[in-house]
C-alpha positions in Angstrom: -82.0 172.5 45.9 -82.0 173.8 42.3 -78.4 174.9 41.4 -78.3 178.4 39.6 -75.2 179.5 37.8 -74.1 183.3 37.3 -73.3 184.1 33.6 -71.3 186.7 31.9 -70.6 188.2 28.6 -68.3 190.7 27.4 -66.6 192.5 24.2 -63.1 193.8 23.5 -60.4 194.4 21.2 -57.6 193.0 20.5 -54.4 195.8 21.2 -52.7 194.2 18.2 -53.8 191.0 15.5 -53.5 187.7 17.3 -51.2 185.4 15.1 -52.6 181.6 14.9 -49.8 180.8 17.8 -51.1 183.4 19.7 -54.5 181.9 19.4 -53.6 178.7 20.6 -51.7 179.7 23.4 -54.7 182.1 24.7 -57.1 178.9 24.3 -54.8 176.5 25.9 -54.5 179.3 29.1 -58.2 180.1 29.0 -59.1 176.2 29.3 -56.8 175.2 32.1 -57.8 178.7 33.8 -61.9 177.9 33.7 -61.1 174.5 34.5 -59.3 174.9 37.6 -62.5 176.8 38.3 -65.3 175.1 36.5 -65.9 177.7 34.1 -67.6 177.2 30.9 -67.9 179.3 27.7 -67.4 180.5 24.6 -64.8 182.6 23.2 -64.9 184.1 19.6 -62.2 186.4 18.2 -63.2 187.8 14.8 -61.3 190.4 13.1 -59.6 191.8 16.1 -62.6 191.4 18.2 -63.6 189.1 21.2 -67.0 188.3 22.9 -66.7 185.4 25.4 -69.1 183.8 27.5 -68.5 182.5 31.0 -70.4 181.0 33.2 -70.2 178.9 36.8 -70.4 180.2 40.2 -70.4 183.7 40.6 -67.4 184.1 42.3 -65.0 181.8 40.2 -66.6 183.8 36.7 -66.0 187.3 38.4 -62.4 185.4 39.5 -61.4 184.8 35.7 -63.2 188.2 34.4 -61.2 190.4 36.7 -57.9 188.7 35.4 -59.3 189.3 32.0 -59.8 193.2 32.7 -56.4 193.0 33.5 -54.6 191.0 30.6 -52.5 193.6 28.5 -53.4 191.8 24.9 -56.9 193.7 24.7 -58.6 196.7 25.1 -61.7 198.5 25.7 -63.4 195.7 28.0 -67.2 196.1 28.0 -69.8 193.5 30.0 -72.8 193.2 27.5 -74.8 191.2 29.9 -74.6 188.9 32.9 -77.5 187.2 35.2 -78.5 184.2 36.4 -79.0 181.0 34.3 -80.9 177.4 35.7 -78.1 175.7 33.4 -75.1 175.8 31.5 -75.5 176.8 27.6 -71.7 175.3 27.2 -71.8 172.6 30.3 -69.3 170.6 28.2 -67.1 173.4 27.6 -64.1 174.4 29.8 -63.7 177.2 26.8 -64.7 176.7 23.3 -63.1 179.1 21.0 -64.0 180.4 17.2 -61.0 182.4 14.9 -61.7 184.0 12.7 -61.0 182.0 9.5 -62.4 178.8 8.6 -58.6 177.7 7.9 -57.6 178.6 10.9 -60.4 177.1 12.8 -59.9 173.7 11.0 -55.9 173.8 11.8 -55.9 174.2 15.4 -57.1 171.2 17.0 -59.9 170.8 19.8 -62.3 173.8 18.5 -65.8 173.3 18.4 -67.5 173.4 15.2 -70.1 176.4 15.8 -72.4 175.9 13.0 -72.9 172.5 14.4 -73.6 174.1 17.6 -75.7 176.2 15.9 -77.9 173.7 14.7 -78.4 171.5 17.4 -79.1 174.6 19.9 -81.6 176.0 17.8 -83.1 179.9 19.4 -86.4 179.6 20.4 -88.4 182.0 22.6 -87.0 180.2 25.9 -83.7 180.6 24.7 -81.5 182.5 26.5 -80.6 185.7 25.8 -76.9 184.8 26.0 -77.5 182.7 23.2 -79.5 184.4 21.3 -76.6 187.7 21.2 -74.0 185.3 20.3 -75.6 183.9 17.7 -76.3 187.0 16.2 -72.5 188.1 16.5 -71.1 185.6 15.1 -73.6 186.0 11.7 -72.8 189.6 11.7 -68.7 188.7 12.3 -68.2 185.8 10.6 -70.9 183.6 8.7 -74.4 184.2 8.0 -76.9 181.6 9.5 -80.3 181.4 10.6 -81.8 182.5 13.7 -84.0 179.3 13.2 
């Protein structure tokens, strides 16, 4: 039996600036959350804006996505695009997280380097979609790097 995993992706905005604290504590909650769960993703907050990826079983994603529709700390919650994937794109993941300064990244340990990422998960025509969006948000956002 071929196990297929639900994925989902969403955009919002932060109600006020998230201090580098702030940061760290919403990382720290989102990985023990997805854990519990066995969630993956991505989360990227650049200038007052997040996109995260989830993905796992249907239920447990729609489980952590509803308590994310309800967390006061953002706004304006907006699913982009969700479906079914064959695989993970972030098996290793529990939450991997971006901020949005390179000084900031580099300070708070356990964040993934995402031009690393980047290059070893290059887009290709079966990449998926998920993938493909989020690399093109984070060039627009934060860093400018090829689609190749």
């Amino acid at each position: 039996m071929r196990i297929v995993f639900y994925y989902l992706m969403y955009v919002s905005y932060a109600n006020e600036p998230f201090t580098q604290s702030k940061l760290k504590e919403l990382l720290n909650t989102c990985r023990i959350n997805n854990k519990k769960r066995d969630v993956t993703g991505m989360l990227l907050y650049i200038d007052g804006k997040f996109l995260q990826v989830l993905e796992g079983r249907k239920e447990d994603v729609n489980f952590i996505f509803e308590n994310i529709v309800k967390d006061p700390r953002h706004k304006k919650v907006n699913v982009i695009i969700e479906g079914r994937l064959s695989k993970r794109n972030f098996e290793a993941w529990h939450m991997s997280f971006k901020s949005f300064t390179a000084r900031q990244f580099r300070k708070i340990s356990g964040f993934k380097n995402l031009e690393s990422f980047f290059q070893n998960n290059r887009i290709t025509n079966e990449s998926h979609v998920s993938l493909v969006f989020l690399k093109l948000f984070y060039n627009k956002n934060y860093k400018p790097i090829s689609l190749t």
